[in-house]
C-alpha positions as CSV (number, residue, x, y, z in Angstrom):
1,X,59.8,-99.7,-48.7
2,X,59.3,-98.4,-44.9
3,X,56.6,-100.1,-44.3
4,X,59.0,-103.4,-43.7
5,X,60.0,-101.4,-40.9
6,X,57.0,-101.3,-39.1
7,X,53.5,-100.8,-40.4
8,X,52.7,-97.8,-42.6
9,X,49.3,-96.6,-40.5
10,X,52.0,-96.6,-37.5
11,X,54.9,-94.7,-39.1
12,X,52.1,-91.9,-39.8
13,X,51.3,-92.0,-36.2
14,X,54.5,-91.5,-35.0
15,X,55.2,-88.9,-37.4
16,X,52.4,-86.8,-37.0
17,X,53.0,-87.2,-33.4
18,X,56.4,-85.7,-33.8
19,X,55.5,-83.2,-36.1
20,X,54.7,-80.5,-33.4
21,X,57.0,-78.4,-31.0
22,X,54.6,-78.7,-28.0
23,X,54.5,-82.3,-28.2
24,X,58.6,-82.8,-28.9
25,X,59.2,-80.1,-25.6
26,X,56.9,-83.0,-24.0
27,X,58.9,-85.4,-24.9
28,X,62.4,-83.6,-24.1
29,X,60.6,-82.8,-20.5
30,X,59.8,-86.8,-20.3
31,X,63.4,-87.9,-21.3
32,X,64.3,-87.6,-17.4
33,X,62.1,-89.7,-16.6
34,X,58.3,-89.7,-15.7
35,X,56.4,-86.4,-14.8
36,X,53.2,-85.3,-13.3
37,X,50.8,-83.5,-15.4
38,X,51.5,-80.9,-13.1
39,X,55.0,-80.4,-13.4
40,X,54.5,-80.3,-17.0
41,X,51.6,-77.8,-16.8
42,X,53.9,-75.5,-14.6
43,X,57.6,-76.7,-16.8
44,X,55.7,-75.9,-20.1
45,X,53.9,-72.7,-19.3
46,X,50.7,-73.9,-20.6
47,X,46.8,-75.1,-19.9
48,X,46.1,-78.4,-19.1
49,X,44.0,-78.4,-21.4
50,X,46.1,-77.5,-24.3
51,X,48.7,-79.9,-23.0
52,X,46.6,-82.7,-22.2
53,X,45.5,-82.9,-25.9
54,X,49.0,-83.4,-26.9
55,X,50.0,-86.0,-24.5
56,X,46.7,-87.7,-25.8
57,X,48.3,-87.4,-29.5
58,X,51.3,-89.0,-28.0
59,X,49.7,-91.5,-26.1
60,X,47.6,-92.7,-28.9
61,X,50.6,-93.1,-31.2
62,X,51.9,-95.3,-28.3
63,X,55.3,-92.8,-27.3
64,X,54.3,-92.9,-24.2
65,X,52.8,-94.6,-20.8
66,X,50.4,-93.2,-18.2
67,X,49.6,-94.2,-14.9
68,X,46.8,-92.9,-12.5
69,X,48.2,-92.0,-8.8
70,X,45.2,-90.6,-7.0
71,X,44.2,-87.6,-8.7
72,X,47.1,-87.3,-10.9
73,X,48.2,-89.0,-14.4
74,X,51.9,-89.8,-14.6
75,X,53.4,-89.9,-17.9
76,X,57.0,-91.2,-18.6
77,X,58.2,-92.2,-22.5
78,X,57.6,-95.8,-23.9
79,X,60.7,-97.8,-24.7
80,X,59.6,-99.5,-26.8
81,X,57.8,-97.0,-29.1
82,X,61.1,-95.0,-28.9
83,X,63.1,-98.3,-30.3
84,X,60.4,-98.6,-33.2
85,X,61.3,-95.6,-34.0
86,X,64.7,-95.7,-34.2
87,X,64.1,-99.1,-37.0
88,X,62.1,-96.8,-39.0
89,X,64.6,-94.6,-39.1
90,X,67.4,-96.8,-39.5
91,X,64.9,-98.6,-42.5
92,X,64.9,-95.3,-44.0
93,X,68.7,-94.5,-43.8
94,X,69.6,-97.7,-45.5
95,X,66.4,-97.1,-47.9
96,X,68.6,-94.0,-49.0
97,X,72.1,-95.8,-48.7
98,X,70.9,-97.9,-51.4
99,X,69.4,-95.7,-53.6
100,X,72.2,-93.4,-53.7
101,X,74.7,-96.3,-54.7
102,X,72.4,-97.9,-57.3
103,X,72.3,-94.3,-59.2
104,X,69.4,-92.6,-60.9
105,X,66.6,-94.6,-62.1
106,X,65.7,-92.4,-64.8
């Protein structure tokens, strides 16, 4: 089951958080390291509005970190969200491993 990986209401998190374009260009944007919401508002081409729901969505499903700096929120990607990921991922590659060698149940 993938749950084993990491809990089930989690995995939905994270998958509804990267179930969106806007929210995985984020993420490509953050993979440099961490950004104003500025630079993303001008880099993306879009309100702050529009974007600030989306780094909310991301926040929330704990991808990434934010820090206040005077006026300005600072987001960078969460290293350890990103490594939970990658043992759900890995749960659900050998999930499929070993149904494809134990054949067809039916």
């Amino acid at each position: 089951m993938v749950a084993s990986a990491i809990p089930l209401k989690k995995a939905v998190a994270l998958f509804h958080a990267l179930s969106d374009e806007t929210r995985l260009a984020l993420l490509d944007r953050l993979k440099d390291g961490e950004r104003c919401v500025c630079e993303l508002t001008d880099a993306m081409k879009a309100g702050q509005s529009r974007l600030s729901f989306h780094l909310k969505v991301l926040k929330e499903a704990g991808l990434l970190q934010d820090r206040r700096e005077g006026r300005w929120m600072y987001y960078s990607l969460n290293p350890d969200a990103i490594e939970e990921l990658e043992d759900l991922v890995a749960a659900l590659k050998q999930a499929a491993k070993s149904a494809a060698s134990a054949g067809k149940c039916c």
